[in-house]
C-alpha positions, 0 to 999 in steps of 0.5 A, a space after each residue: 529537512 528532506 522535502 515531501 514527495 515531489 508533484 510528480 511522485 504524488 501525482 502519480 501515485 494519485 492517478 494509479 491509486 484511481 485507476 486502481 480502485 475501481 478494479 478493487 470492487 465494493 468489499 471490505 479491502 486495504 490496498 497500498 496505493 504507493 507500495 504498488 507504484 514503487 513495485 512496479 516502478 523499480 521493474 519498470 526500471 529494467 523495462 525497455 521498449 514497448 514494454 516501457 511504454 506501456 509501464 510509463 503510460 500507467 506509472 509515468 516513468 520508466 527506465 533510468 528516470 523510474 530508478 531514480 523516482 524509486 530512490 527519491 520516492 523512497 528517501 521522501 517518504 521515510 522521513 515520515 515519523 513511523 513510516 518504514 519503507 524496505 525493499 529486496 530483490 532476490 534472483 537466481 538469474 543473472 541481475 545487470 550491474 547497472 539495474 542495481 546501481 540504479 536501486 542503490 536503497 534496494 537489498 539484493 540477494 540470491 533466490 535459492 530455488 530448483 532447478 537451473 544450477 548451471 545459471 549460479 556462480 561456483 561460489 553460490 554452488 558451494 555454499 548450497 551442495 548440502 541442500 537438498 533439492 526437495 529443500 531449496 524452496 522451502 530455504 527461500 521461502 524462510 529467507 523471504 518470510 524472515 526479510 518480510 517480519 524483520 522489515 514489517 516488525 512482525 505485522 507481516 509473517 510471510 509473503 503474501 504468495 509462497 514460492 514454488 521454485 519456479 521464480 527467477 526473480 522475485 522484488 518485494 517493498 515493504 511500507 510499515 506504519 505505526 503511529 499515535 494520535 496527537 488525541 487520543 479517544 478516551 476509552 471509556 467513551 467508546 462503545 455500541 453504535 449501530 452501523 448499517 453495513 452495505 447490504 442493508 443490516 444495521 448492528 451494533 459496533 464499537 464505536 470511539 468517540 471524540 470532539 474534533 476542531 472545525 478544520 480537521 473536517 471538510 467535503 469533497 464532492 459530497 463525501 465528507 473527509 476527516 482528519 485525525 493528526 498523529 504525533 510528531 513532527 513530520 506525522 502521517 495524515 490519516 483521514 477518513 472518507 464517508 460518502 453519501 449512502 450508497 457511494 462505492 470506494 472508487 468515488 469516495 476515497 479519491 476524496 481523501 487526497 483532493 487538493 484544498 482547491 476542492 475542499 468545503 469548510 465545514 459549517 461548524 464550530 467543532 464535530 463530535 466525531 463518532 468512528 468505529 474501532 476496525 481492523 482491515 487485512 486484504 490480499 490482492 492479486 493485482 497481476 490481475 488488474 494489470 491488462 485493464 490498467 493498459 500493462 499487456 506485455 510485461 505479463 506475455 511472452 516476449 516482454 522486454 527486461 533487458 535492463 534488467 536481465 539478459 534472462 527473457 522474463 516476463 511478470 508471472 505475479 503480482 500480489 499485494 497483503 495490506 493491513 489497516 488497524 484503527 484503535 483508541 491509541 492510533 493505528 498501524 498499517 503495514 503492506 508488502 508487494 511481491 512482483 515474481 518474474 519467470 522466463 517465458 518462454 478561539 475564547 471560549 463560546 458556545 459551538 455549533 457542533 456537527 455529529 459525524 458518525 461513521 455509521 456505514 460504509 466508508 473509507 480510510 487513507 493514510 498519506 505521507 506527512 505532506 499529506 499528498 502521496 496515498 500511502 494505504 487506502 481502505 473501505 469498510 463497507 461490513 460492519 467491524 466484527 461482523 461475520 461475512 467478511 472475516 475481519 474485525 
């Protein structure tokens, strides 16, 4: 059996999913802690220079040692019954053989975009003269959005941002989860509870409904953490964070993946879990974050790719479409991260029982089967089918 993340992997993705989250405010969002790290891992493998230090200060690895964690990272965390993960570089810049051999798991392909004819081989040239100028965008982009519902098995349609044709190089990972609950909510239990959304306005919100034993229930730090296993045997771990009222994502959701160290049992027999069914769907451009999270110069001219490209490229965008679905039966979550590169220039007794109701704000994070490694990481801080954030 392949072992779970290495210390150093979950490590690192623990400590950019804290430093991300609070840059991701206090609105309903789904980000991917992982998927981002592997993103911007596999381009830190072509970083060098100060532009590798900066990556290794926020990513831990850089260079040779960066490709090799992608490649690790990535075998690991497919062992996670349901888990896919897939990732694609397409470029119409020349890419050093040695960056590729360095991402062998990693698909390369041709970025099919205008202008710059004379930096693509004959062969390539001649396979594209019957497009059309005005066409060659929209070619690359069907190409892409194909990889992307072909890898997402449909729960992504697209890239979460469009190709104008001024990218020289574009790298997309995919994470796809889809996973049943070892217990399923009966359905017949589900139904209205109130929920008081983070403003303060409390209505009624389909509410699922199951007992769960003591030890899938402990708190950290005062958020009370719940897991629900899924089936299989080398399962997801799927938790849900609730804070004290009032409590922000970025304190909350850490909670999740603390160590047993930090965890306090509960003191209880059982809980009667009470848990809205939710669907999140963020996309976030997490270029944005980048200069905060101490990464400057892979984003301004003069950024160092030479591992990469003897094309000077610098990263003009990163964005992130992340969806979470929590139902009776089990969830799926589904992300995909596009970096774009241009040239810059016991027997039976009676129980003490707790009720848990997660009745206003609070967060969901889904991790790899060793339970370590954040994959996807949610709030929800408005009520599921409410209006004023548009999901359900």
């Amino acid at each position: 059996m392949t072992p779970g993340p290495t210390a150093f992997e979950a490590d690192a993705v623990r400590a950019l999913a804290a430093r991300w989250l609070p840059w991701l405010g206090d609105d309903d969002f789904v980000c991917s802690p992982a998927g981002l790290w592997l993103a911007l891992a596999a381009v830190a493998s072509g970083a060098r220079g100060r532009t590798a230090e900066e990556l290794r200060g926020l990513l831990g690895v850089d260079g040779e040692a960066a490709a090799e964690a992608v490649t690790a990272a990535g075998r690991r965390l497919a062992v996670t019954d349901g888990l896919v993960v897939a990732a694609g570089v397409w470029s119409r810049v020349s890419v050093l053989d040695a960056f590729r051999r360095g991402l062998p798991d990693v698909e390369f392909g041709v970025l099919r975009g205008a202008p710059a004819w004379f930096e693509l081989p004959d062969e390539v040239f001649g396979a594209t003269d019957d497009v059309s100028l005005g066409e060659i965008p929209a070619v690359a982009q069907d190409e892409l959005d194909d990889w992307i519902r072909r890898a997402t098995g449909g729960r992504v349609q697209r890239l979460p941002l469009g190709l104008d044709g001024s990218e020289d190089l574009v790298l997309v990972n995919a994470l796809v989860l889809k996973a049943s609950w070892l217990t399923a909510f009966p359905a017949h239990l589900t139904r209205d509870e109130p929920f008081t959304d983070g403003w303060g306005d409390t209505r009624p919100v389909p509410t699922m409904r199951q007992r769960i034993p003591a030890d899938g229930v402990w708190s950290v730090d005062g958020v009370t953490v719940v897991e629900l296993p899924c089936a299989g045997d080398e399962a997801a771990r799927v938790r849900f964070a609730l804070g004290r009222p009032g409590a922000g994502p970025a304190d909350v959701l850490p909670a999740a993946w603390a160590g047993p160290a930090a965890r306090q049992p509960l003191a209880a027999d059982a809980a009667d879990l009470a848990l809205p069914r939710f669907t999140l769907r963020t996309k976030t451009e997490a270029d944005a974050h980048l200069p905060s999270l101490g990464v400057g110069r892979s984003v301004r001219p003069g950024a160092d790719f030479s591992g990469l490209s003897p094309a000077a490229l610098i990263v003009s965008k990163v964005v992130q479409e992340a969806l979470v679905e929590v139902a009776e039966e089990g969830v799926e979550a589904a992300a995909v991260t596009q970096v774009a590169m241009t040239r810059s220039a016991a027997p039976p007794r009676h129980q003490v029982v707790e009720r848990i109701a997660f009745d206003r704000p609070f967060g969901v994070v889904v991790l790899d089967a060793s339970g370590e490694l954040p994959l996807f990481a949610g709030w929800r801080r408005s009520a599921p089918g409410g209006a004023r954030s548009g999901v359900a």
